[in-house]
Each structure stands twice: as C-alpha cells, then as structure tokens.
C-alpha positions in Angstrom: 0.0 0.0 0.0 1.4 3.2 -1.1 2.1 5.8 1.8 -0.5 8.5 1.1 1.7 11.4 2.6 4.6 10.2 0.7 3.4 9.9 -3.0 1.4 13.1 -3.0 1.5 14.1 -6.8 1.7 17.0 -9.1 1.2 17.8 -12.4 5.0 19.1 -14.5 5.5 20.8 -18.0 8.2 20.3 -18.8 10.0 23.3 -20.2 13.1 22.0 -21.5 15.5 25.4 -21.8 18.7 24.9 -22.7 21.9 23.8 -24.6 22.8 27.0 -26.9 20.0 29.4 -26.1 19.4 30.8 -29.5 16.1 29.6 -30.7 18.0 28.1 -34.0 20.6 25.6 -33.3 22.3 22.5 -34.4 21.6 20.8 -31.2 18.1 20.5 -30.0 15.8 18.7 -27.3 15.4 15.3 -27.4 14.6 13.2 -24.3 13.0 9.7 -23.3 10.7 9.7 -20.5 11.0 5.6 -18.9 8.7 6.5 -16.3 6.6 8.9 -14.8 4.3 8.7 -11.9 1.4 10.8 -11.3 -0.4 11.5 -7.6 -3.4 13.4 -7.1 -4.7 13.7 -3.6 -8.0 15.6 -2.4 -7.5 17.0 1.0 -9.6 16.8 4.0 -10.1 20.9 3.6 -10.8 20.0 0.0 -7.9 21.4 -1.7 -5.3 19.0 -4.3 -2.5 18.1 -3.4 -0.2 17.1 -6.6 3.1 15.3 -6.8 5.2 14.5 -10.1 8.0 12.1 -10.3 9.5 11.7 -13.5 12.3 10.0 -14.4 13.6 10.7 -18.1 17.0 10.0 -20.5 18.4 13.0 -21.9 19.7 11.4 -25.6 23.4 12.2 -26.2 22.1 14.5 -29.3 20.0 16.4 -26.9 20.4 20.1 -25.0 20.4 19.8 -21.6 17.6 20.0 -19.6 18.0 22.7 -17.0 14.1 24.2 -16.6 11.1 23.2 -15.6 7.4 24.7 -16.1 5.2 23.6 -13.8 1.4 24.4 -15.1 -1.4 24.5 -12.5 -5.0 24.3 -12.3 -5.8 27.7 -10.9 -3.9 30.3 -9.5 -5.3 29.7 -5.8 -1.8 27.4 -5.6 0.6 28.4 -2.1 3.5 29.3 -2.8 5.1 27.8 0.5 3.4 24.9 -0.5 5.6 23.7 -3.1 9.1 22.2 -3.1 11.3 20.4 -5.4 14.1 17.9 -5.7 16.3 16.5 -8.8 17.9 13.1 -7.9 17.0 13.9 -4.2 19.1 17.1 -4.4 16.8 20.3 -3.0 15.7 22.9 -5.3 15.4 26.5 -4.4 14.8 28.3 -7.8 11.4 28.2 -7.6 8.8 31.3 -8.4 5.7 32.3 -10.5 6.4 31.5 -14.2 6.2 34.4 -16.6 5.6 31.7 -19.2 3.0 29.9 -18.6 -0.8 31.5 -18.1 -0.8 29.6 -14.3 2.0 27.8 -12.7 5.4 27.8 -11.5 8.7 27.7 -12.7 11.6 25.7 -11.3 15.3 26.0 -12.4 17.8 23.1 -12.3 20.6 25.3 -12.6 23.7 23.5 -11.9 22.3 20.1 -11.5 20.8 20.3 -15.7 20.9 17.3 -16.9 23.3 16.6 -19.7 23.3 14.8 -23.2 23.7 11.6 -22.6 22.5 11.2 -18.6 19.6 10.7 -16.8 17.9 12.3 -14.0 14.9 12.1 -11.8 12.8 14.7 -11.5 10.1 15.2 -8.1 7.9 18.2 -7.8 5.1 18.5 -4.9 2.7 21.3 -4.7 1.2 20.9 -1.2 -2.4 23.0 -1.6 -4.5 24.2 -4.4 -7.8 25.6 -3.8 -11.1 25.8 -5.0 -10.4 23.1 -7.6 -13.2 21.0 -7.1 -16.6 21.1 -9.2 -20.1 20.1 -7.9 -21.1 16.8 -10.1 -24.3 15.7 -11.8 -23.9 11.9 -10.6 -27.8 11.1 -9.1 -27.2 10.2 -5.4 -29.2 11.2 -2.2 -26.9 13.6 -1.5 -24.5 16.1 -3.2 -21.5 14.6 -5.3 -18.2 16.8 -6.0 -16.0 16.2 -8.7 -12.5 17.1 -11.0 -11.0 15.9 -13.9 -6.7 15.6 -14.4 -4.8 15.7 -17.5 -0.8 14.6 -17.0 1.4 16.9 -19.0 2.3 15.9 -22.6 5.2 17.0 -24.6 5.0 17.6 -28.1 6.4 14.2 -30.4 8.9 15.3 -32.1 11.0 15.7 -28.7 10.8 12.6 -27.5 11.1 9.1 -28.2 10.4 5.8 -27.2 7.1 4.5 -24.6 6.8 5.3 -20.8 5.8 3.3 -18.4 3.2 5.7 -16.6 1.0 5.4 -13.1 -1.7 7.5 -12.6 -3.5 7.6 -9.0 -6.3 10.2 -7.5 -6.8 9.9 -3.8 -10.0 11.0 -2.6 -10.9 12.4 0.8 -11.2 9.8 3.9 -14.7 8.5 5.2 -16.4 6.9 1.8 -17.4 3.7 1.4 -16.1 1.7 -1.5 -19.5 1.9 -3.6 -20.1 5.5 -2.9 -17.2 7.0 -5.4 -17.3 7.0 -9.3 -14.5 7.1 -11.3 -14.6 8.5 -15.2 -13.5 6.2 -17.7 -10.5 7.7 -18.8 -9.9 9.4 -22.4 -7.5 8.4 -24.5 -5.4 6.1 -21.9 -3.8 2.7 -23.9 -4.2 0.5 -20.9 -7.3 -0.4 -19.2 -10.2 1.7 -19.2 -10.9 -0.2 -15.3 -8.7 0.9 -12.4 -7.2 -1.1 -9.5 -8.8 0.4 -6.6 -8.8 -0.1 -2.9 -8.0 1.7 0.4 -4.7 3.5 1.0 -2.7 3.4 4.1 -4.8 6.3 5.8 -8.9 5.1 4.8 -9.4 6.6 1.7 -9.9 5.3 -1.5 -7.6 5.2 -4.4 -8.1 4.6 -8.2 -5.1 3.9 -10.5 -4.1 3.6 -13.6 -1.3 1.8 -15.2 0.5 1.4 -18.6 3.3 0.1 -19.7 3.0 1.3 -23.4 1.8 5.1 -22.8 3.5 8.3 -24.0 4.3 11.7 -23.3 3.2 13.5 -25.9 -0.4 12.4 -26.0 -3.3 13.5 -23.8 -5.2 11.5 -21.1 -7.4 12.4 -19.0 -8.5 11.0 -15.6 -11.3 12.5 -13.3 -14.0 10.8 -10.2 -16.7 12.1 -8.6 -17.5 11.7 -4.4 -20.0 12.4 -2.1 -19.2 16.2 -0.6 -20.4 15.9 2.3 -17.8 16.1 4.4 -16.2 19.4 2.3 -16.2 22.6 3.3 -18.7 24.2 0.5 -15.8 27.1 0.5 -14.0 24.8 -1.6 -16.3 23.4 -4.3 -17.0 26.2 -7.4 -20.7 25.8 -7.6 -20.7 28.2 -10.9 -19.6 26.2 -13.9 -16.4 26.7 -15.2 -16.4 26.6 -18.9 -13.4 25.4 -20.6 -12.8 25.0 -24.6 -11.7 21.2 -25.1 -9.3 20.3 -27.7 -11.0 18.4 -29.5 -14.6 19.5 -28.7 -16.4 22.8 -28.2 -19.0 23.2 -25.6 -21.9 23.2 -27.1 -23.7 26.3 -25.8 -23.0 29.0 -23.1 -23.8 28.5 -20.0 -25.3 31.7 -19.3 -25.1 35.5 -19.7 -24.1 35.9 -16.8 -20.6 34.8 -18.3 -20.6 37.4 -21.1 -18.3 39.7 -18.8 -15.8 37.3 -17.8 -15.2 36.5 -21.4 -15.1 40.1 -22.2 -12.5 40.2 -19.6 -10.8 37.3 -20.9 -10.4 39.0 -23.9 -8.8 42.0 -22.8 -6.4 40.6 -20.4 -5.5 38.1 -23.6 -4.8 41.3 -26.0 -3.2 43.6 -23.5 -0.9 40.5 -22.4 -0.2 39.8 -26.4 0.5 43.4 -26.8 3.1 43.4 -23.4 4.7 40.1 -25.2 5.1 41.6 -28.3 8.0 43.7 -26.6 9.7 40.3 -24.8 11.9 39.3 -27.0 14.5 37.5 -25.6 14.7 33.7 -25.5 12.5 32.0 -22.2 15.9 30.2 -21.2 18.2 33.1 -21.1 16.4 33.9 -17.8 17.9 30.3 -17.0 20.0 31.5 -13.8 23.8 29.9 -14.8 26.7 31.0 -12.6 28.7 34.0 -12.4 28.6 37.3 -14.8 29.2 37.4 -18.2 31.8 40.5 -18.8 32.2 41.5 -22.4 29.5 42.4 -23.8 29.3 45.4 -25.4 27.0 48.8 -24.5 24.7 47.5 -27.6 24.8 43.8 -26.2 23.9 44.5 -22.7 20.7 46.6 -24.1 19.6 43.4 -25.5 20.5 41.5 -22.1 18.6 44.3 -20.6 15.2 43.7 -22.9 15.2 47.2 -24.0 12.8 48.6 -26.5 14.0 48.2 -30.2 14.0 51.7 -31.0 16.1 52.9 -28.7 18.8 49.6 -29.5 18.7 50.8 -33.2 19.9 54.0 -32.5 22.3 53.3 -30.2 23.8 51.5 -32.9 23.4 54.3 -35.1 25.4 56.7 -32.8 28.1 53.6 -32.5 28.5 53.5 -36.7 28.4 57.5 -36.4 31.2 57.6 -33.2 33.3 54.9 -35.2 33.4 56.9 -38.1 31.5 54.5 -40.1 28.0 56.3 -41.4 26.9 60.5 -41.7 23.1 61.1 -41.8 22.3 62.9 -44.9 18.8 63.8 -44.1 16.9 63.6 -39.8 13.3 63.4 -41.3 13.0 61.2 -43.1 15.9 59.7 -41.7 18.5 58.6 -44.7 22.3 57.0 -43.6 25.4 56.8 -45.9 27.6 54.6 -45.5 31.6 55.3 -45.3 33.9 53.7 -47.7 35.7 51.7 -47.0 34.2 51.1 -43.9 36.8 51.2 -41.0 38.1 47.9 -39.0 36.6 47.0 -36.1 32.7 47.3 -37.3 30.6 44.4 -34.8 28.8 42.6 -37.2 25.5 44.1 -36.2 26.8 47.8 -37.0 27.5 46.0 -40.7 24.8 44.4 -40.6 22.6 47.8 -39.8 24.7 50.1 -42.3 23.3 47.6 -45.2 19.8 47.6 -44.5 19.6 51.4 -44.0 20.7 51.2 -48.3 17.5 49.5 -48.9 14.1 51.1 -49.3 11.6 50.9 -47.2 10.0 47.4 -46.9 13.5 45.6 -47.4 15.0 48.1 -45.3 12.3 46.8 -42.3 12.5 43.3 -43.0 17.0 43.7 -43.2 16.7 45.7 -39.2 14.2 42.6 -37.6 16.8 39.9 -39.3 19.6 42.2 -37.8 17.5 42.3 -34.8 17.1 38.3 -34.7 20.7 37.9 -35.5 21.8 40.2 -32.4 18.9 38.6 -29.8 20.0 35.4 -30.7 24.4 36.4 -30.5 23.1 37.5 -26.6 21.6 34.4 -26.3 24.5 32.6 -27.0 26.8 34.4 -25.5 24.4 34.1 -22.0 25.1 30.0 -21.9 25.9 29.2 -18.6 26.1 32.7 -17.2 23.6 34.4 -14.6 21.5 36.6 -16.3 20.1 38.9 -13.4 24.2 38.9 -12.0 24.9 40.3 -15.9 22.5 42.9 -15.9 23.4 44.0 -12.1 27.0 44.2 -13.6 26.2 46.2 -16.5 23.8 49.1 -14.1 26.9 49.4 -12.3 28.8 50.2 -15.0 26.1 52.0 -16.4 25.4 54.4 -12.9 29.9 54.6 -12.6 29.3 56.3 -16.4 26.6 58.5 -15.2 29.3 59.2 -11.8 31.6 60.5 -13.9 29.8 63.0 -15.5 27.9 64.1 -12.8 30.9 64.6 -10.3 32.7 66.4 -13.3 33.4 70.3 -11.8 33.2 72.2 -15.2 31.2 72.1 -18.7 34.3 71.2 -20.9 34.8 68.1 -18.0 31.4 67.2 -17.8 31.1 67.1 -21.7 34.2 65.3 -22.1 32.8 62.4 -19.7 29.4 62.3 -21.5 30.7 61.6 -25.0 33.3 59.2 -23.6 30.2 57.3 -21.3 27.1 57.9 -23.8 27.1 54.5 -25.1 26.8 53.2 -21.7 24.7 55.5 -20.0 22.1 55.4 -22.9 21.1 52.1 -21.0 19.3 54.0 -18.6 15.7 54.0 -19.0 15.5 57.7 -17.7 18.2 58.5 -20.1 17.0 61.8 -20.9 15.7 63.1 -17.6 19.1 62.5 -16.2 20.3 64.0 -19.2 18.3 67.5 -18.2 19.4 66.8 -14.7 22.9 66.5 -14.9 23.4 69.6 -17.2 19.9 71.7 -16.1 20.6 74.9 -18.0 24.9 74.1 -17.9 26.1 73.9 -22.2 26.7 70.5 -23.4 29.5 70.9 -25.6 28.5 68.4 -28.5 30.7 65.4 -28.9 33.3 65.5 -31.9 31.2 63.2 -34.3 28.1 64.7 -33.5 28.3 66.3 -37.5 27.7 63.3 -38.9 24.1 62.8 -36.6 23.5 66.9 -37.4 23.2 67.5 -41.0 23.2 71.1 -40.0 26.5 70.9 -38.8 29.3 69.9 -41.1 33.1 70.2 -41.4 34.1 73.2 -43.9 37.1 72.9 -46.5 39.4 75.7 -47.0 37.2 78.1 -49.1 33.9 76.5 -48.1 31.2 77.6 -46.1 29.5 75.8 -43.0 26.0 74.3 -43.9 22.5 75.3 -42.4 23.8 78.4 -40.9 26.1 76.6 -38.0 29.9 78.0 -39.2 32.1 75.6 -36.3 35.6 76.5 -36.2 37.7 74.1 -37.8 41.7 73.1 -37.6 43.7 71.0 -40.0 45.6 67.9 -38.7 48.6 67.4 -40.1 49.8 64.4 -42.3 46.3 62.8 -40.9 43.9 63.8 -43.8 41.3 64.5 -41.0 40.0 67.8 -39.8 39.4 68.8 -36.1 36.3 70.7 -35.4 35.4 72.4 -32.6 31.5 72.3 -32.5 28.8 74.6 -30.8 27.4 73.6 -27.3 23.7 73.0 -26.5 21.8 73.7 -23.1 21.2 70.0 -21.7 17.6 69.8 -22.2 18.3 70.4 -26.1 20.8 67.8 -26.3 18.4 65.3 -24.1 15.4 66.3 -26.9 18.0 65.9 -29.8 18.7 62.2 -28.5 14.9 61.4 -27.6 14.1 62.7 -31.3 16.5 60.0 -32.4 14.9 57.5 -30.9 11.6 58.4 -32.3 12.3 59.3 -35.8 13.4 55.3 -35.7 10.2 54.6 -34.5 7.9 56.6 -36.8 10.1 57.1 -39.9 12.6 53.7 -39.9 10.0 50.9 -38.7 6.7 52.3 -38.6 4.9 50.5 -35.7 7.7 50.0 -33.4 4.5 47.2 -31.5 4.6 45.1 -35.1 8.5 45.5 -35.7 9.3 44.0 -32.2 6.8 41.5 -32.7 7.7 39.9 -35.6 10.9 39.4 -34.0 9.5 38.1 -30.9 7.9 35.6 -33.2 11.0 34.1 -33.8 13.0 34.2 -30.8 10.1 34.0 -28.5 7.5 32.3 -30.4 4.0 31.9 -28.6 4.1 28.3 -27.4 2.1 25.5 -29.0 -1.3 24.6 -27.9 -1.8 21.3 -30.3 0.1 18.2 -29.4 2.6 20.1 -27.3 4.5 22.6 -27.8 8.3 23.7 -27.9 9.2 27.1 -28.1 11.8 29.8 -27.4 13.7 26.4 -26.5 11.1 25.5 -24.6 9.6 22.3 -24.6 6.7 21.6 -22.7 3.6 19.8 -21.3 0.6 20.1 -24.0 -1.1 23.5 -24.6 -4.8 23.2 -23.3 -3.5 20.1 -20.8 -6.6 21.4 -18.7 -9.0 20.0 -21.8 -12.4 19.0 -20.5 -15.3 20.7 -21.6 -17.1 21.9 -18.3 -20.5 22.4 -19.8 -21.3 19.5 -17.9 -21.6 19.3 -13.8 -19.7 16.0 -13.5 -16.7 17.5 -15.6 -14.9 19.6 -13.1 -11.7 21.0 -14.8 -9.4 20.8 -11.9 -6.7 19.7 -14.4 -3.3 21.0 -13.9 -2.0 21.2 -17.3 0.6 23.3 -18.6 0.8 25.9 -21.1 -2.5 27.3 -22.3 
C-alpha cells in the first residue's frame, strides 16, 4: 500500500531550456521519459495536493535539460506549498512563471541534466484551492468532482514508450461503492482501475501502462460524495473550458458574457506586453557568475530594451566609429563610409546595409539584424547568470553616469558624456538625467556629432558651414582629417535631440515600433504551441490546453493542472 503522505503528486510541463539558447541551433531537445508517476490527492479541507515524479534519458544528441514549467489548475496554488528535488538534491529556484498562463517555474541550474544522462525529477505542490466542481452523478446527496490531465510534450522531442501510473486519492470517510471514477480518455491500458483503500482510509483509483506516452493527452477525473467538504472549496458556478477536441456546445449563461469580455482584454493587453519580450525563455535560465564583455549594444539586449532605442544606439556607434553620416533627420536617410573602418561588430555592418534599402526591405533587413543580435546574446548568455549580468552592467552604467555628474566644469562634464554615452544610454530615464545633470549648464556636442546633425558639417578651406552653424575648424597634419570644434547645446536640447532620435526610428525607420518588435518576438520568442505540445523559445513543454475538459457538464470539473495554455 502506497504511503498516502509520501506519493502526494503534481502535475510538471516540462519546459526544456537549454543547450545553446538561441532559438535556431544545431543541437536541439530530445529526451526519453522511462517512467513517470502521477499523484493526485484531495484533501480533507478540499484542496489538491499534486506530486510528479518523472524520471527521463536525456539522448546524447540532446540540449540539456535545466528548466522546468510547472502548469497549474488555478492560480489559488501556495506558494510555501511547493518544493522540489532533482535526484534527491533540493531545489530552491522556484517562483511564479512568466511563461505559462498559471504555474510555477523551477530552475535546475547546476544540476541540468546533460546529453547523454539521466535524472529524476520530483515536484510537490502541497495545496491548491477551489479546484473542485459540484457533479451531476444522481445520489441522495451532493457529489463533487475534478478531472486531471498529465502533461504531454510535443512528439517530435521525445522518443520511445513510458511506463506511466496515474492515482487520484479521494478524501477519507467513503465507502467503497459511494465513489465513481470517469472512464479515462485516450489512456492505452485499461479503461478499469485497480482500486482499494490506501494506508490512511481513503480510496484510491489507478491507472497503469506500460505502453503510454508523453506526448499524448489522457485524462483522468471521479466524482464523491461532498459531504464532508467545506462548501468554500467546491465552485458551484460552472467553469467553462474549450476542449481540444470539442467545443461546448452552448454558453452556460449571460451571466458569463463579462468574464469573457475580460478574458479578452487581459488576452490582448498581455499579447501586446509580449510583443515587446523578446528575448529567449531560457536566457532567464540563472547559470553562474557574470558574463563580462558584452558590449554597451549587447547588454541593451541583455537588458530587454525597447527596439527603437537599440537601433539608434547602434546608429550613434556606426556614427562615433566613423563608419555612417546622416544625410537627411526626417526622413531619416544614412550613408555609409567607404571603406568602412576595421573593427565594425557585425551588427553595425549588418545595420549600415539595411539602412541602403528602401523601405519594406530596409524593415525586413533591421528585424533579421535584430534576430541575428537577440539570438548572438543568447548565445553568448550560456551558462552565465543573467540577473548577475545585468546588475553588472547598471553598475557600469550608474559609474558612467558618476563621472559625468561629479565632473566640476562644462568642458569636463562634456568630455565624460561623449566618452560614457554609449553606456549610460542604458538608462531607462536616459533623458531626464540628461536634463538633470546639465539643467541649464552647455553641453558641448561630442566630436562626431556632424555626422548625426546635417546642419553641422566640417568646412574645406574656401567652403562655407551648412544650415547656418559656421564651427571652427583646424587641419591635422599628415592625418587627412579635420578637427572641429562644435557649438554647445543647453542639456535639455541635447536630451530632446537624442529622444528625437529614438523616435524618428520609430515613426520614420519601422513604422509600428509594437509590429517590428513583434515579428521578432515571433522568432526568438515564439508563442508556445497549444496542439500536441509545444516547444518554443527552447522550450519544450507539457501540452497547450493540458486542462482540456469541456465543463459544460456538472460532473466535468476541470481541476486539471496542465501546462501551457
């Protein structure tokens, strides 16, 4: 008889995040799953209790796994409740997931598992509320009810069968006649369950098959008498769900026209907010240590910062490196230096060629210059902590701002500004400490500021200055360059001049700046599945819509704890 207490059990996605985080690599995920047991207990307070044990085989041509998702049935989970263990080793990464609608997310971290090894992988979540459903069984008395879905993972990840046990615990103090179990959906082995009384009075149904998989769907539910429930904990108005592979057949009633109103909003104001996350689900993967290197440009990225303002920090990089001149503000129009100097990243090469293009190439050139750089970051992140990176890079970022504030005269404080700009253009508030640092004080503009200004430009011998701006200008010798001294600007100009950048990228260069990030998200943080599974953003995952019943009926209770949705 299986301890009760011990083999509590939860429902896992399994987010496999890892190997090379770009989105597009060589290596990919591909695991076995040998065996996987599945617990589900209802609690004398009527909440679940859920426990997941899975043990799987990472194959040698597989990425590591190193992240789970764990999807939940509701969002009335505690917190507190919940611990975690890989081959009996404590977990502590464990907190809301941001990618998954409900559920956790759990980090291996140093104990991934590897190409080529195995691991076992436990998860208990000790109380979930209000996940039971009132059930239309015909009794004397009132029956509750909830239906479970394991996590699937979509096929092309996995091979080979698992050996799979499914059990659902009901509360103490029923007869053996008085429960009813649903005849599962979907399960290869038999449709009947062993059944009996566990180790503490109640009764148990489970499920066993040898030959099951984990990248289909089954589904597993009972009803009980509620008698001894506290009515706090059953939802006694119907829950309606879409199944996957039927739609209820009417609404329930009006009275839920507002909560899919609601539905709907919260669905496109949280598509809107993803648009703008595009970096890679596993680069939030927390390695070890910092990664140091990066450049200004780079830690951006790290940084998730809005496209716009990336794009023309890498215009002022081309500019600074003497690389680019901008002909024209509005529109904004770029010519490119020849030859271009040495030492060009390849996304400043990458960003000079697509500004030759017209319009709609130009777009499409900047989001695969875009993808390119997201996915470089991503790459470069493998095995390094990304919150430790980006604490790394505000320091450097606020010991840039430190030098130009502590500066003691304009020509000093100007001088530390153009040295720092690329790094203090991280700051998110870069123009209001602009205005703050200099308030009324001249910013004297930074020596390659003529080739951002077409009003400003360097005059020959017998020429004239352009646009009415006549700066000073001295001859180097033997260098074929020419040193001009350029006019200053109160702070809050210079401050509007760079916010002006940023928009003239966004309303000139890519149009909807929403649409450009998104079609980038799309490809290094793709929406995840909801057919079969789903994989994305090297993710891959217990099934989209693992909480599948249709709830138009009383007995089908929905207290599955799939994953992604």
């Amino acid at each position: 008889m299986i301890n009760k207490l011990r083999f509590l059990s939860v429902l896992l996605i399994l987010a496999l995040l890892a190997g090379n985080p770009a989105p597009v690599s060589a290596q990919d995920y591909y695991f076995s799953v040998e065996r996987q047991l599945v617990d589900v207990i209802v609690n004398e307070d009527g909440s679940l209790s859920v426990e997941y044990t899975i043990d799987f085989v990472n194959q040698p041509n597989g990425a590591p796994i190193d992240y789970v998702d764990i999807g939940l049935p509701n969002n009335n989970y505690v917190m507190n409740s919940i611990s975690a263990e890989i081959d009996g080793k404590p977990l502590t990464d464990i907190s809301r997931s941001d990618y998954v609608d409900i559920g956790v997310a759990i980090g291996l971290g140093a104990n991934a598992i590897q190409p080529g090894k195995r691991g076992q992988l436990h998860v208990y979540v000790g109380t979930i509320n209000k996940s039971l459903y009132p059930s239309d069984v015909k009794a004397d008395e009132p029956y509750a009810s909830f239906e479970f879905s394991p996590s699937y993972f979509g096929s092309q990840y996995v091979t080979g069968s698992t050996d799979m046990t499914v059990t659902l615990y009901l509360p103490t103090g029923l007869s053996s006649d008085e429960p009813r179990y649903n005849t599962p959906k979907n399960w290869p082995g038999q449709d009947q369950p062993d059944s009996g009384y566990d180790n503490v009075g109640g009764v148990y149904y489970r499920w066993h098959a040898a030959n099951a998989d984990v990248h289909s769907k089954y589904t597993f539910g009972a009803s009980f008498p509620a008698r001894n429930l506290p009515e706090s904990q059953i939802v006694t108005a119907p829950a309606i769900k879409i199944d996957s592979d039927a739609i209820c057949p009417a609404l329930i009633c009006l009275g839920f026209l507002g909560f899919f109103i609601l539905t709907i909003y919260s669905a496109t104001v949280g598509a809107k907010k993803r648009k703008l996350k595009y970096l890679p689900p596993k680069i939030a993967l927390e390695g070890q240590g910092i990664k140091r290197g990066l450049t200004a440009v780079e830690a951006a990225i790290l940084m998730e910062q809005p496209m716009d303002k990336v794009m023309t920090m890498i215009l002022f990089s081309t500019l600074k490196k003497e690389a680019a001149e901008v002909v024209t503000r509005d529109p904004l129009e770029i010519k490119a230096v020849s030859p271009a100097p040495a030492g060009l990243q390849l996304y400043e090469k990458q960003f000079l060629d697509a500004m030759l293009l017209d319009s709609k190439a130009k777009t499409a050139a900047l989001q695969t210059m875009m993808t390119d750089l997201v996915n470089e970051v991503s790459k470069k992140m493998k095995g390094f902590s990304r919150k430790e990176s980006i604490e790394y890079y505000k320091d450097i970022m606020e010991r840039a701002w430190n030098q130009v504030e502590t500066a003691q005269t304009p020509e000093v404080k100007s001088e530390k500004y153009e040295e720092n700009m690329d790094w203090t253009m991280l700051d998110r508030k870069y123009d209001d400490r602009t205005r703050t640092t200099f308030g009324n004080m001249p910013v004297i503009l930074p020596m390659w500021w003529w080739r951002y200004d077409p009003t400003i430009r360097p005059v020959s011998s017998g020429g004239g200055a352009i646009g009415g701006v006549r700066p000073s200008v001295t001859p180097m010798t033997g260098s074929g360059k020419t040193t001009i001294n350029l006019p200053n600007l109160p702070g809050s100009d210079f401050a509007a001049s760079i916010t002006n950048g940023v928009q003239s990228f966004s309303a000139g260069v890519v149009g909807d700046i929403s649409k450009f990030t998104g079609a980038i998200t799309n490809k290094t943080n793709p929406i995840p599945q909801t057919t079969s599974g789903r994989s994305t953003g090297g993710r891959s995952g217990g099934g989209g819509s693992s909480c599948a019943c249709a709830c138009a009926c009383a007995g089908c209770a929905c207290a599955c704890a799939g994953g992604g949705r």
